[in-house]
Structures are given as C-alpha cells and as structure tokens.
PyMOL Python script that loads the backbone (N, CA, C, O; Angstrom):
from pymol import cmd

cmd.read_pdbstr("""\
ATOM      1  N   UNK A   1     -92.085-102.852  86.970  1.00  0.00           N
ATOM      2  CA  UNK A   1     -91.195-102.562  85.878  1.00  0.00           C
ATOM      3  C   UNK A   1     -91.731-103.191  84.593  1.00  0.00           C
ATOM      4  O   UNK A   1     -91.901-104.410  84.563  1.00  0.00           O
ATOM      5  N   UNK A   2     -92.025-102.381  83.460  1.00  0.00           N
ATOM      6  CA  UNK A   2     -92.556-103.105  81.978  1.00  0.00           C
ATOM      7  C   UNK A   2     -90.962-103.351  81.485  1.00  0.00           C
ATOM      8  O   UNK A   2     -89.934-102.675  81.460  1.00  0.00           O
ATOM      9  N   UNK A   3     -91.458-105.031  81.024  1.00  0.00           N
ATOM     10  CA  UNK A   3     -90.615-105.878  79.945  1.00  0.00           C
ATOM     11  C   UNK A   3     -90.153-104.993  78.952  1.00  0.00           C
ATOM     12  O   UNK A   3     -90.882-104.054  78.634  1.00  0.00           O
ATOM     13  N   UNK A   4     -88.856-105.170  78.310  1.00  0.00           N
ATOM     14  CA  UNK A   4     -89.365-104.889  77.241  1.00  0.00           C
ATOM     15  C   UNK A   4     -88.728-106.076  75.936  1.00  0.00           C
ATOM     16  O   UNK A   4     -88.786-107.302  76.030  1.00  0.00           O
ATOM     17  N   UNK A   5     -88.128-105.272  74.742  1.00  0.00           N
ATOM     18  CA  UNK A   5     -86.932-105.854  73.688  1.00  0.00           C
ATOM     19  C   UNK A   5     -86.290-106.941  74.313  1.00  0.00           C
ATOM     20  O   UNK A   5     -86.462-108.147  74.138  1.00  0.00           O
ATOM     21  N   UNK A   6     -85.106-106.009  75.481  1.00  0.00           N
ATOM     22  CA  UNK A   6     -84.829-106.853  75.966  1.00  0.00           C
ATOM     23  C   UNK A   6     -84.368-107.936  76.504  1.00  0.00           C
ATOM     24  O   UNK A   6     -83.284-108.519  76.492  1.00  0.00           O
ATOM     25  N   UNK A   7     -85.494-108.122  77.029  1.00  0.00           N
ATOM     26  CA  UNK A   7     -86.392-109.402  78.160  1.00  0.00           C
ATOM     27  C   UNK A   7     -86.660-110.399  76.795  1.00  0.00           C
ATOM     28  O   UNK A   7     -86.253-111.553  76.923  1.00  0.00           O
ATOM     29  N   UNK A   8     -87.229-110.089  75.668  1.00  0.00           N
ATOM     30  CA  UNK A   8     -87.236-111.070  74.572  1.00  0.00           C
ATOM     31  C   UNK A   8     -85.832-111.804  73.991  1.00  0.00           C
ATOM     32  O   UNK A   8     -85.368-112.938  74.110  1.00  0.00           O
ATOM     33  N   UNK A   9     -85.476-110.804  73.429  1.00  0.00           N
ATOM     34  CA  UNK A   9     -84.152-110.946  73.273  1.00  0.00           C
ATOM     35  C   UNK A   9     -83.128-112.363  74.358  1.00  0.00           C
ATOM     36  O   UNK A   9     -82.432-113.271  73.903  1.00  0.00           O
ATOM     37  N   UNK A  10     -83.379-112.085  75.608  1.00  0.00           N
ATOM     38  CA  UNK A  10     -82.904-112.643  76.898  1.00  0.00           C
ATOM     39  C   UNK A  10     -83.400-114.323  76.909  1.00  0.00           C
ATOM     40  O   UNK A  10     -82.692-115.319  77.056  1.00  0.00           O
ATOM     41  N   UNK A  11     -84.880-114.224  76.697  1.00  0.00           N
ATOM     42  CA  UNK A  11     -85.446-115.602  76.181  1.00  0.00           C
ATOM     43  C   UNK A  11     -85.168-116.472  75.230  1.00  0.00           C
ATOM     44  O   UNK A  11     -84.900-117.672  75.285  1.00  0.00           O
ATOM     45  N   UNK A  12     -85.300-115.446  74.013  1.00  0.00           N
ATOM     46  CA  UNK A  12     -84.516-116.119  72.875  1.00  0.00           C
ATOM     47  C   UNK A  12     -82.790-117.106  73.011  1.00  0.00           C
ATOM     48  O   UNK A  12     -82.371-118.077  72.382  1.00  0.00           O
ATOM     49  N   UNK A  13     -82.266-116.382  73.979  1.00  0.00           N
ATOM     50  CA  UNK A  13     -81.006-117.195  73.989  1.00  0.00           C
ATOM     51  C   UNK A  13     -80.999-117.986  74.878  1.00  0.00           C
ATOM     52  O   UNK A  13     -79.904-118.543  74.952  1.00  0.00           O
ATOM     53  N   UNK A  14     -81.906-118.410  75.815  1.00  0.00           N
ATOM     54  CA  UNK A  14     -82.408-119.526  76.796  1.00  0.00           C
ATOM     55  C   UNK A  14     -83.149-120.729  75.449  1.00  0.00           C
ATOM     56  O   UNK A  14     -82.883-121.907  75.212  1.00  0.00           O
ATOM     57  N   UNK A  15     -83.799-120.094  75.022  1.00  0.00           N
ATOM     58  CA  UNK A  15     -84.463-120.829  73.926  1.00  0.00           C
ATOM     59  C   UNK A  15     -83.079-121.561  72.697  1.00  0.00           C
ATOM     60  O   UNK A  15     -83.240-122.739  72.378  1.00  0.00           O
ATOM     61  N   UNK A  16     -82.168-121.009  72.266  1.00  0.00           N
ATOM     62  CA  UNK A  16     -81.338-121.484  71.546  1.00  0.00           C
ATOM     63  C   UNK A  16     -80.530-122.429  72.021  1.00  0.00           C
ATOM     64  O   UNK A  16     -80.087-123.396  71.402  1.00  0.00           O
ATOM     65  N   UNK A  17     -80.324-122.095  73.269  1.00  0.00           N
ATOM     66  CA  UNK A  17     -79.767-122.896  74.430  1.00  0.00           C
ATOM     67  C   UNK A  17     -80.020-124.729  73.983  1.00  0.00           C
ATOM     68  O   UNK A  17     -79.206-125.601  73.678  1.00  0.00           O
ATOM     69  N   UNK A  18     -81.650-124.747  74.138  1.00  0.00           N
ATOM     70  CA  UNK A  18     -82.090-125.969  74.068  1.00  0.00           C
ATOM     71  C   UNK A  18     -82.887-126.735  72.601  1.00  0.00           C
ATOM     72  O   UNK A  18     -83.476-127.800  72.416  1.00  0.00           O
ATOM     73  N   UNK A  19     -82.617-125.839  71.950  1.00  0.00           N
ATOM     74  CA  UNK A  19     -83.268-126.136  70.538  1.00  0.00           C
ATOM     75  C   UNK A  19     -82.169-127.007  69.911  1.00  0.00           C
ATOM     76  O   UNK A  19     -80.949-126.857  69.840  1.00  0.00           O
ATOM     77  N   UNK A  20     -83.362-128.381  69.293  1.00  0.00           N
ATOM     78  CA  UNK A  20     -82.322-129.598  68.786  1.00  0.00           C
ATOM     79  C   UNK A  20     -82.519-129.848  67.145  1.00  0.00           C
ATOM     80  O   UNK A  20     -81.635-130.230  66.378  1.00  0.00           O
ATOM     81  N   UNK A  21     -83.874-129.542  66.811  1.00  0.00           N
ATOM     82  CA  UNK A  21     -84.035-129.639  65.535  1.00  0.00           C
ATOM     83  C   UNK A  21     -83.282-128.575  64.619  1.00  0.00           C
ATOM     84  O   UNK A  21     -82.513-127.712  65.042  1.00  0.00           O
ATOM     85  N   UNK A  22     -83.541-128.731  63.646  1.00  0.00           N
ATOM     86  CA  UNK A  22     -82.879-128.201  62.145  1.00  0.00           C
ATOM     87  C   UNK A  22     -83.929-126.501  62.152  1.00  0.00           C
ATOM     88  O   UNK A  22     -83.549-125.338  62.287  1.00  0.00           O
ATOM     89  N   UNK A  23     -85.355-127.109  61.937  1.00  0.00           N
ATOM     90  CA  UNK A  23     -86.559-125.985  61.776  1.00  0.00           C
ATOM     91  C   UNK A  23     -86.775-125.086  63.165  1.00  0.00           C
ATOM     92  O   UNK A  23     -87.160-123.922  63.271  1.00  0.00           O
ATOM     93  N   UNK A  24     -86.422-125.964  64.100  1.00  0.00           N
ATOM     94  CA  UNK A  24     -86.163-124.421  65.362  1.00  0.00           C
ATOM     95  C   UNK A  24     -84.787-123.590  65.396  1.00  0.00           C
ATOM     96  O   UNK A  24     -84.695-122.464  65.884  1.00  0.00           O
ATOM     97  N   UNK A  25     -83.931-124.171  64.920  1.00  0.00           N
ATOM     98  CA  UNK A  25     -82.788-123.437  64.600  1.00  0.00           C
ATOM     99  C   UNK A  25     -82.855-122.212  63.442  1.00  0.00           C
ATOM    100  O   UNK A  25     -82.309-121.156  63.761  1.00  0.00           O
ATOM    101  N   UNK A  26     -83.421-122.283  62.269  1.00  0.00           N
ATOM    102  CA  UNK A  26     -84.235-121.663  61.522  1.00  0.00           C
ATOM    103  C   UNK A  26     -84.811-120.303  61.849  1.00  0.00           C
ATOM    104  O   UNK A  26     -84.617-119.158  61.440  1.00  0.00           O
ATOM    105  N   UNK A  27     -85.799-121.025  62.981  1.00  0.00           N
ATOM    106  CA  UNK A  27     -86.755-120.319  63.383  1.00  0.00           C
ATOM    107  C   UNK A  27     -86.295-119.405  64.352  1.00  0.00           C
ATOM    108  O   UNK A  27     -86.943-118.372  64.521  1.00  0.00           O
ATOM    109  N   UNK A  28     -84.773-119.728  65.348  1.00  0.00           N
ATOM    110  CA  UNK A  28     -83.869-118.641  65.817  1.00  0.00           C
ATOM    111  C   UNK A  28     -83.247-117.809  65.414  1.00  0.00           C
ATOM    112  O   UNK A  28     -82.863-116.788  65.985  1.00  0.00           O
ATOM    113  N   UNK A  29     -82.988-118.349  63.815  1.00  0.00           N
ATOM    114  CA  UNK A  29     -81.909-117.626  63.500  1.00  0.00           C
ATOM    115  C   UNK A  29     -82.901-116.316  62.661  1.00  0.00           C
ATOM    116  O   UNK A  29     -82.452-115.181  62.500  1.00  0.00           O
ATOM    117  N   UNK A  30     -84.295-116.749  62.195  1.00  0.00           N
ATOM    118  CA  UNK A  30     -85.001-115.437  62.264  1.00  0.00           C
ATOM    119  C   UNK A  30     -85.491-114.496  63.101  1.00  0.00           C
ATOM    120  O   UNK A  30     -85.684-113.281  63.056  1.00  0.00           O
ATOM    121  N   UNK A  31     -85.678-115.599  64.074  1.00  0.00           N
ATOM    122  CA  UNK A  31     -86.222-114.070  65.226  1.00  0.00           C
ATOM    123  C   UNK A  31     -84.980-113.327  65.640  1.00  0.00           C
ATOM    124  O   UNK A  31     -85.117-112.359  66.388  1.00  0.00           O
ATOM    125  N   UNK A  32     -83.866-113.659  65.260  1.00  0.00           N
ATOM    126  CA  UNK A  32     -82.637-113.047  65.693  1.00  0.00           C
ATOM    127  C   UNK A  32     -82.734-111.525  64.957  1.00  0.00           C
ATOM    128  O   UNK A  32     -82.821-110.399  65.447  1.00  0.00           O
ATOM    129  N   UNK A  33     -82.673-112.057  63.404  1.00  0.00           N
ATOM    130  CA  UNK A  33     -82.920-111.270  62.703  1.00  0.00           C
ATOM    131  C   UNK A  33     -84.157-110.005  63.230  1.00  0.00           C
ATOM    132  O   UNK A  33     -83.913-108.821  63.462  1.00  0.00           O
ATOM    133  N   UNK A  34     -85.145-110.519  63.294  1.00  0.00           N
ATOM    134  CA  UNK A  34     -86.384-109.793  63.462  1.00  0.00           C
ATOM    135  C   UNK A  34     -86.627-108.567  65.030  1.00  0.00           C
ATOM    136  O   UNK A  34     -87.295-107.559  65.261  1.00  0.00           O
ATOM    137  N   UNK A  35     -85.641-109.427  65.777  1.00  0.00           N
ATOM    138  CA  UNK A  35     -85.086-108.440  66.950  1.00  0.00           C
ATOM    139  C   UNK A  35     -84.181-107.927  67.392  1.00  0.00           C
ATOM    140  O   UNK A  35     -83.739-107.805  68.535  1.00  0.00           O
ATOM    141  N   UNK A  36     -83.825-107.541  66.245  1.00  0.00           N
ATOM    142  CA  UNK A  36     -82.303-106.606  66.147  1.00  0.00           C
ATOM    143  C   UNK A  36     -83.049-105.237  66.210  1.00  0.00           C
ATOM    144  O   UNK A  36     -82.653-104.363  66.982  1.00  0.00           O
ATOM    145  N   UNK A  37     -84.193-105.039  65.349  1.00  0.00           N
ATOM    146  CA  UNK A  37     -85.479-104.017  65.715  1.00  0.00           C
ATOM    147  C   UNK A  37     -86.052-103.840  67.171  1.00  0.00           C
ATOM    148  O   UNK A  37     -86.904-104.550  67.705  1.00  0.00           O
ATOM    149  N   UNK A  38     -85.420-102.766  67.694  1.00  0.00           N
ATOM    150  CA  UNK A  38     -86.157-102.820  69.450  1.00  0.00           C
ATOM    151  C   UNK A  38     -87.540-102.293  69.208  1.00  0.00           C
ATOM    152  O   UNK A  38     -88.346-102.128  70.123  1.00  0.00           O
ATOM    153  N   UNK A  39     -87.803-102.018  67.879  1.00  0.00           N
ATOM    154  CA  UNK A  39     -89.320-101.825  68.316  1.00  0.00           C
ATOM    155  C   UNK A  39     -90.033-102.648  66.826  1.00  0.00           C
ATOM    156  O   UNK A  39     -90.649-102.191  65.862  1.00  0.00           O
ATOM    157  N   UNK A  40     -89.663-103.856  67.150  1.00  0.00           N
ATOM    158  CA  UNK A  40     -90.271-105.039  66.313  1.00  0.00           C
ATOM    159  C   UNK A  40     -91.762-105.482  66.368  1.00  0.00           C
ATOM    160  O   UNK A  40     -92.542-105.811  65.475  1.00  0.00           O
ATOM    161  N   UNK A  41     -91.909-105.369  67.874  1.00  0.00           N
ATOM    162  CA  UNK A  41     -93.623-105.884  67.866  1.00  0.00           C
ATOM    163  C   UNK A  41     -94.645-104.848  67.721  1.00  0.00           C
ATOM    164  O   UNK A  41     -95.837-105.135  67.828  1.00  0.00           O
ATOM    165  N   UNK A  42     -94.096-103.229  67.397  1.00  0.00           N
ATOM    166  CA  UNK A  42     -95.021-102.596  66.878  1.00  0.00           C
ATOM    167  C   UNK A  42     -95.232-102.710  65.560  1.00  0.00           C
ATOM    168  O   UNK A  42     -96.104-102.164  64.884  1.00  0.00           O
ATOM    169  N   UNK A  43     -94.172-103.635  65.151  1.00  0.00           N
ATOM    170  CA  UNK A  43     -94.617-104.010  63.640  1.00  0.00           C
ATOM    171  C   UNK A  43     -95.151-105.091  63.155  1.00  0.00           C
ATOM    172  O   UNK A  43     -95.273-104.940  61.939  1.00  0.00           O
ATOM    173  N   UNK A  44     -95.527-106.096  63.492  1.00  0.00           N
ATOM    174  CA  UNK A  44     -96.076-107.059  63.355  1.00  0.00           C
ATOM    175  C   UNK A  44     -97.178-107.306  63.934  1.00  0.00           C
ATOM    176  O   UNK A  44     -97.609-106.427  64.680  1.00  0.00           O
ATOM    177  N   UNK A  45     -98.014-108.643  63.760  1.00  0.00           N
ATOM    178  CA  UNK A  45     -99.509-108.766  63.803  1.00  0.00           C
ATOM    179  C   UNK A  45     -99.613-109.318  65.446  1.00  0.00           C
ATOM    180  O   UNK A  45     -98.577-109.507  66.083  1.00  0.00           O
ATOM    181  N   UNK A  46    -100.573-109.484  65.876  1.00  0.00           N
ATOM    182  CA  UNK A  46    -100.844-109.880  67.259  1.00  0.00           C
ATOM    183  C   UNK A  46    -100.762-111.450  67.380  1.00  0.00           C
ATOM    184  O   UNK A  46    -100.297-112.077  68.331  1.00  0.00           O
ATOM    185  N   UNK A  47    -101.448-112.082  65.932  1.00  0.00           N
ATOM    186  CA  UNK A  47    -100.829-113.043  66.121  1.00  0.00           C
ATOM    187  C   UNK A  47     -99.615-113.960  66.014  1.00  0.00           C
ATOM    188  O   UNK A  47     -99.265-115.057  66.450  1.00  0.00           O
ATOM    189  N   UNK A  48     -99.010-112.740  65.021  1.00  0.00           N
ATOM    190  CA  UNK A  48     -97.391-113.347  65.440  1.00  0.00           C
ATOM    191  C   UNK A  48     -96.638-113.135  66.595  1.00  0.00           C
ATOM    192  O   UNK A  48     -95.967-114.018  67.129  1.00  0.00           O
ATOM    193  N   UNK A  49     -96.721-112.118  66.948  1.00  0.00           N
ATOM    194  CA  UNK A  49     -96.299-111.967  68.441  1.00  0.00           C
ATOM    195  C   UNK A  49     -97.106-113.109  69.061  1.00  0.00           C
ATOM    196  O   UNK A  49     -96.236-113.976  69.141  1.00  0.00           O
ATOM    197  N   UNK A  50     -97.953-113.520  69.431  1.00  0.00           N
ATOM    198  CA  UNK A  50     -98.293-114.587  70.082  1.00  0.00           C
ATOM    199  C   UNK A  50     -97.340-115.805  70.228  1.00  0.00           C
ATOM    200  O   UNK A  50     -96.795-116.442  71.130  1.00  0.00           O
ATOM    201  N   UNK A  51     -97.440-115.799  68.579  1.00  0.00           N
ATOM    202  CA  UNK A  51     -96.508-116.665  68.274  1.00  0.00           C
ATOM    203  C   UNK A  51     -95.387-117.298  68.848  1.00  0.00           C
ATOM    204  O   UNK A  51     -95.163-118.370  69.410  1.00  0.00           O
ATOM    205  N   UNK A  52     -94.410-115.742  68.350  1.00  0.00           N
ATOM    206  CA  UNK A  52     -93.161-115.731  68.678  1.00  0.00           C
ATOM    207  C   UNK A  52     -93.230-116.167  70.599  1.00  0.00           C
ATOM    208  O   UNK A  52     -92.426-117.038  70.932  1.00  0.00           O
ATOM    209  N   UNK A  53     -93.857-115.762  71.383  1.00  0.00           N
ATOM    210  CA  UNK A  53     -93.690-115.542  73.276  1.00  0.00           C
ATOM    211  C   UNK A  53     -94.404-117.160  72.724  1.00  0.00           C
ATOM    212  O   UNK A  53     -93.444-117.700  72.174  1.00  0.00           O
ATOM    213  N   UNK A  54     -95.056-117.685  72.674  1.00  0.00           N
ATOM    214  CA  UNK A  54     -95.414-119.040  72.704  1.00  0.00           C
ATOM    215  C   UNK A  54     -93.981-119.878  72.140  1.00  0.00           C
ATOM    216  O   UNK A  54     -93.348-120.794  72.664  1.00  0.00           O
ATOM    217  N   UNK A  55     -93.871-119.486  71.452  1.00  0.00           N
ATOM    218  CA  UNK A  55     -92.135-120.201  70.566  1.00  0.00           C
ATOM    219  C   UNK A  55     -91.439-120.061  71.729  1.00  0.00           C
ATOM    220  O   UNK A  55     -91.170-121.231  71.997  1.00  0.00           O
ATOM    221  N   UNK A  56     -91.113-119.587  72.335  1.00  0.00           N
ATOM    222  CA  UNK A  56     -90.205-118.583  73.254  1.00  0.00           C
ATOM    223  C   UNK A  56     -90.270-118.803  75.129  1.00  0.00           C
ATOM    224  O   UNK A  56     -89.619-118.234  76.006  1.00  0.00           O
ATOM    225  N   UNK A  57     -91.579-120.101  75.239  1.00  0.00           N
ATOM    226  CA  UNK A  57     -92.282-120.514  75.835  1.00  0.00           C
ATOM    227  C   UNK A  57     -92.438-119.643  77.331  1.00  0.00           C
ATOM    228  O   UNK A  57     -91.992-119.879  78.454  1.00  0.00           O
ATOM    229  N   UNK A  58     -93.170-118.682  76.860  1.00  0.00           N
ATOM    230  CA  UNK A  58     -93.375-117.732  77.401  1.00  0.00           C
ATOM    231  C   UNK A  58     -95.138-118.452  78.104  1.00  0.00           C
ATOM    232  O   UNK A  58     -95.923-118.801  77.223  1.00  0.00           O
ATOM    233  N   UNK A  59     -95.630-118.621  79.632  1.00  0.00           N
ATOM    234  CA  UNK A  59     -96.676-119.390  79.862  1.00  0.00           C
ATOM    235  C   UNK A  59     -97.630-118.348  79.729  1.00  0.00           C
ATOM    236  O   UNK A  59     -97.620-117.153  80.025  1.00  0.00           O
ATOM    237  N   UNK A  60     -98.849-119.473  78.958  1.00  0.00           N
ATOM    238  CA  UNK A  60     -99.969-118.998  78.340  1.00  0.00           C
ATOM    239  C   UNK A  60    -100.452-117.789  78.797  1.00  0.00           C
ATOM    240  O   UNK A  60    -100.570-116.730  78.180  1.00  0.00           O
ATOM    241  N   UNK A  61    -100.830-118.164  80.415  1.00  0.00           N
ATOM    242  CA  UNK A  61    -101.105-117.187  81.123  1.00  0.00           C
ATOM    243  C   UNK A  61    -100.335-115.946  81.215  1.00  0.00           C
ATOM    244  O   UNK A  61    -101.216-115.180  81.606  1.00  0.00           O
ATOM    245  N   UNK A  62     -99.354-115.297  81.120  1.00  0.00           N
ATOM    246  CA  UNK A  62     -98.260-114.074  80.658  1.00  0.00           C
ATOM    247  C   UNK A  62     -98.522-113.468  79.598  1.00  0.00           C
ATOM    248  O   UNK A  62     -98.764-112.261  79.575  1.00  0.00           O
ATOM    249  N   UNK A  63     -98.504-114.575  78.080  1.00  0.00           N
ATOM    250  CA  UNK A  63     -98.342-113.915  77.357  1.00  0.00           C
ATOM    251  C   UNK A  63     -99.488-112.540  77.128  1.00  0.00           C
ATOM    252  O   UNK A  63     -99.003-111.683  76.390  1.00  0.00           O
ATOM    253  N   UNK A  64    -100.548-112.293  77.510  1.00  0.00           N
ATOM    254  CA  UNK A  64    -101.131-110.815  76.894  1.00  0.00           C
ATOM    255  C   UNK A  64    -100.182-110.141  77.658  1.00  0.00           C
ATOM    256  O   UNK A  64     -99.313-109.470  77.102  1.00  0.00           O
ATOM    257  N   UNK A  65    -100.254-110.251  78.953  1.00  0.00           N
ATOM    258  CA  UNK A  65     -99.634-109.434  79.701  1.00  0.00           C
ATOM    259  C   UNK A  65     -98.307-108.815  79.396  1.00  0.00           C
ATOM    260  O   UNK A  65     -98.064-107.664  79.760  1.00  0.00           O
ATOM    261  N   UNK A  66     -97.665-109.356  78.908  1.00  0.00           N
ATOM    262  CA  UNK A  66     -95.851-109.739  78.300  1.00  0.00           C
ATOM    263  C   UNK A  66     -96.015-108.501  76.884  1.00  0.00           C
ATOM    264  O   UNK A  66     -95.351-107.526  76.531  1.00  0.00           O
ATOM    265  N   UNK A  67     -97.273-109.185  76.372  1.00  0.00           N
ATOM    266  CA  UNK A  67     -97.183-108.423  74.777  1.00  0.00           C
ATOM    267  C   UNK A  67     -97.639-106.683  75.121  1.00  0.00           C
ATOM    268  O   UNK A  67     -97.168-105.666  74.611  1.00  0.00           O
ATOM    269  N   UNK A  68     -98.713-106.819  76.165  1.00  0.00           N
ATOM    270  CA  UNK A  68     -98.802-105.324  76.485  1.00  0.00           C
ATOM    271  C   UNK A  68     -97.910-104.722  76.580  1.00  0.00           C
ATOM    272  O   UNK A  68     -97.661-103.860  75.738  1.00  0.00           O
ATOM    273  N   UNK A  69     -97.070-104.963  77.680  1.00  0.00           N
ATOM    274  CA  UNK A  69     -95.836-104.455  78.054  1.00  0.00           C
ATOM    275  C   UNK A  69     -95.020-104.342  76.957  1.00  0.00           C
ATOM    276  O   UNK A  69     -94.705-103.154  77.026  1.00  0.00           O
ATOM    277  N   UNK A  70     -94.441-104.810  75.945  1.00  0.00           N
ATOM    278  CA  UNK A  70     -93.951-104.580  74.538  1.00  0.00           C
ATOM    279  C   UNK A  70     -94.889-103.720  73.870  1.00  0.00           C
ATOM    280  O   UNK A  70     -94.101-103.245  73.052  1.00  0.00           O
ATOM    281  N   UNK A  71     -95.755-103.284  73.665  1.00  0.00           N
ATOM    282  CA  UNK A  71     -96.438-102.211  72.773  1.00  0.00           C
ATOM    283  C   UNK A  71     -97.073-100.841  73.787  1.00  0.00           C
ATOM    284  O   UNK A  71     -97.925-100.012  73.468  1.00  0.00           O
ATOM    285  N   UNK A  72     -96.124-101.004  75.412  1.00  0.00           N
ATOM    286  CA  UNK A  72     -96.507 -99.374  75.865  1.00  0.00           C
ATOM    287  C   UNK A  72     -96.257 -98.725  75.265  1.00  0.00           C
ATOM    288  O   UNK A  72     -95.653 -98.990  74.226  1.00  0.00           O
ATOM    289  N   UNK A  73     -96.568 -97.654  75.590  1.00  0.00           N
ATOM    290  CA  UNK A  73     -96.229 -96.084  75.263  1.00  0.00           C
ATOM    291  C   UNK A  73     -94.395 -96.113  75.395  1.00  0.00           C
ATOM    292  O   UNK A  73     -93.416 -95.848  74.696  1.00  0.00           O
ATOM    293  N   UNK A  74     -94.714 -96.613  76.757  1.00  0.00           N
ATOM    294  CA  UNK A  74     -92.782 -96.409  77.447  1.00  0.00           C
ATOM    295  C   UNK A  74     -91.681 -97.427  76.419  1.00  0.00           C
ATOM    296  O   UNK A  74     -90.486 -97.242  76.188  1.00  0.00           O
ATOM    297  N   UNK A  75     -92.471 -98.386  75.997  1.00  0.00           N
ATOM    298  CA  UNK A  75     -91.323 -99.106  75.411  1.00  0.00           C
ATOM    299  C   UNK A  75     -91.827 -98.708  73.706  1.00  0.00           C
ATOM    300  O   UNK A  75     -91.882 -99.622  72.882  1.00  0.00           O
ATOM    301  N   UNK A  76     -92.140 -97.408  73.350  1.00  0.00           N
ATOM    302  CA  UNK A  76     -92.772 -97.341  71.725  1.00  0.00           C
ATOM    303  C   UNK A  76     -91.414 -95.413  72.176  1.00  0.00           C
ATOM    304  O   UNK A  76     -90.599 -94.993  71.355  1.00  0.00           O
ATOM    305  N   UNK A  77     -91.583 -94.957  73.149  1.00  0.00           N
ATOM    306  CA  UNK A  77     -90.522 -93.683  73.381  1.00  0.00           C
ATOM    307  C   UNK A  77     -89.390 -94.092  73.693  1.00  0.00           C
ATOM    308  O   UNK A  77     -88.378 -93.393  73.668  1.00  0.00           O
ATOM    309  N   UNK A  78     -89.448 -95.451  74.070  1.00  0.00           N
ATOM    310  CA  UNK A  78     -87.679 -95.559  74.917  1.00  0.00           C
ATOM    311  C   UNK A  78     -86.600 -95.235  73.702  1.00  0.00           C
ATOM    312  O   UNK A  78     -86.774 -95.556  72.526  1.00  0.00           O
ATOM    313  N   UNK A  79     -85.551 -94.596  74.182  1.00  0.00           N
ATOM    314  CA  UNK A  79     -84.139 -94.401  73.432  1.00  0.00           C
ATOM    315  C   UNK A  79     -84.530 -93.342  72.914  1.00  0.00           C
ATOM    316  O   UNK A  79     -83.736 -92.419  72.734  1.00  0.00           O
ATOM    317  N   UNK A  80     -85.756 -93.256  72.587  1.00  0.00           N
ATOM    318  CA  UNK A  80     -85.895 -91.784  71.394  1.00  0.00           C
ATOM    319  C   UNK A  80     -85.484 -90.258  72.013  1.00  0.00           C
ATOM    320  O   UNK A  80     -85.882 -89.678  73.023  1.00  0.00           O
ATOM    321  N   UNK A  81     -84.565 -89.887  71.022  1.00  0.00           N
ATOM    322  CA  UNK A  81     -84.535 -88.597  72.000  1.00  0.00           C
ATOM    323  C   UNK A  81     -85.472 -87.650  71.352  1.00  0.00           C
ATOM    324  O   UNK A  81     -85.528 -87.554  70.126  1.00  0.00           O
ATOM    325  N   UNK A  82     -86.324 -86.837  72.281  1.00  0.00           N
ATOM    326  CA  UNK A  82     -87.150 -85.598  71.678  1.00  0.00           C
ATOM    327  C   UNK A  82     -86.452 -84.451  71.950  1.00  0.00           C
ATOM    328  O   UNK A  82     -85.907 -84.387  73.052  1.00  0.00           O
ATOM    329  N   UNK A  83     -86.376 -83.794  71.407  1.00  0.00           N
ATOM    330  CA  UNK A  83     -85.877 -82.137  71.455  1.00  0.00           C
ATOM    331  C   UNK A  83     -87.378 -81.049  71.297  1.00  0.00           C
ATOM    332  O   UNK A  83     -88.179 -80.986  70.365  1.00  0.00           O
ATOM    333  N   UNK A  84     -87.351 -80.485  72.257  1.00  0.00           N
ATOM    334  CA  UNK A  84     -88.256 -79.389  71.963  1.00  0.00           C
ATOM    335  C   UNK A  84     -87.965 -78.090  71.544  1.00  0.00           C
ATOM    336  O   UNK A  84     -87.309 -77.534  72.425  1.00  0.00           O
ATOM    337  N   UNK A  85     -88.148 -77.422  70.664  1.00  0.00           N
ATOM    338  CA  UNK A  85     -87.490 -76.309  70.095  1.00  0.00           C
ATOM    339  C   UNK A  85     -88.831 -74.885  70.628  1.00  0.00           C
ATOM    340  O   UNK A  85     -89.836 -74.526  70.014  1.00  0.00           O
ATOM    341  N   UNK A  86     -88.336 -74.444  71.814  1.00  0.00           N
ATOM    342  CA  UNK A  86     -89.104 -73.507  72.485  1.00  0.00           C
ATOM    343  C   UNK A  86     -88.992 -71.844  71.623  1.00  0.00           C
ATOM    344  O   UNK A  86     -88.175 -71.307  72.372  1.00  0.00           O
ATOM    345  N   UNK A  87     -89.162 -71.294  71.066  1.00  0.00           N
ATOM    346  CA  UNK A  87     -89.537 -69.979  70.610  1.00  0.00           C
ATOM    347  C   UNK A  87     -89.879 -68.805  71.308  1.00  0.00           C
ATOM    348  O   UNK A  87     -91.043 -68.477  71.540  1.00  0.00           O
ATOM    349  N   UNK A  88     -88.659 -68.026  71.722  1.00  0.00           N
ATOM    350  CA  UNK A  88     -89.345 -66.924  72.529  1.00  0.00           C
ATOM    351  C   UNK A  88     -89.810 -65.540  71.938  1.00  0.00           C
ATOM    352  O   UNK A  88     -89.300 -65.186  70.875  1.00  0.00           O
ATOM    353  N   UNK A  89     -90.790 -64.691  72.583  1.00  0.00           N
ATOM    354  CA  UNK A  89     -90.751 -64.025  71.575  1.00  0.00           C
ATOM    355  C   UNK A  89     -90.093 -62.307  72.188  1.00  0.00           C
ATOM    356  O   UNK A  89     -90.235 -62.024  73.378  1.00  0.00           O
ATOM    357  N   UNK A  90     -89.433 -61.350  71.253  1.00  0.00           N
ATOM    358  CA  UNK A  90     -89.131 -60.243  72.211  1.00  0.00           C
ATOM    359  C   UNK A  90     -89.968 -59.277  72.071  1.00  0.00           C
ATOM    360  O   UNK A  90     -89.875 -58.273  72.778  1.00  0.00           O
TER     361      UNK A  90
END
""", "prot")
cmd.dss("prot")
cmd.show_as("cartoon", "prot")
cmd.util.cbc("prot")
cmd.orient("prot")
C-alpha cells in the first residue's frame, strides 16, 4: 500500500504531541498550513521534503522511500475525478 498526505498529516500530530519549544511549535503550525494541500510535496523542493519527514522523524532509512510514495503517479491522480468525453460518430 503507497503512503500518502495522509500518513504525513498522521505524523505531524504525533509530532505536536511532543513538541516543547516555542520554534517547533512554529514550525507545526506551518506544516499544518502547508498540508492542508494533499498534493503539497509535488510542490516543493526535495530538499524540503527531506526536511519536513526528518522534522517529522521519519528514520533516515524510509525517508526516500516515504517521499517516493508521496510523488506517485497514484498519489499525484488520487481524488481527481477524470471524465472522458467519448464522441460517437453516425
């Protein structure tokens, strides 16, 4: 099964959970912001996404794996609805 939104999302509030400082609180209350967008990490750089799953303490070893799974195909179509408009002819 690919991760997706989410599974981030899900972390993030494990992460708020235990955050004591002033500047990680901050730093929640933007990624909050920033993932209200379910398709946020097709917008940003690789190394912020790093970032963020390292913030998020996502282990080293995961994170490519984690970020792939956020920039499939499946999680770049999810929700979208397509309509195909078929044309017949008489």
């Amino acid at each position: 099964m690919i991760r997706d939104i989410d599974y981030v999302r899900d972390l993030l509030k494990e992460k708020e959970k235990k955050v004591t400082t002033e500047e990680d609180k901050e730093k929640i209350e933007l990624l909050k912001s920033v993932l209200t967008n379910d398709k946020a990490f097709f917008a940003i750089e690789i190394s912020t996404a790093v970032g963020i799953l390292d913030f998020l303490e996502v282990p080293i070893d995961e994170i490519k794996q984690l970020y792939l799974e956020l920039i499939s195909p499946q999680n770049y179509f999810k929700g979208d609805k397509q309509y195909f408009n078929l044309e017949t002819r008489s």
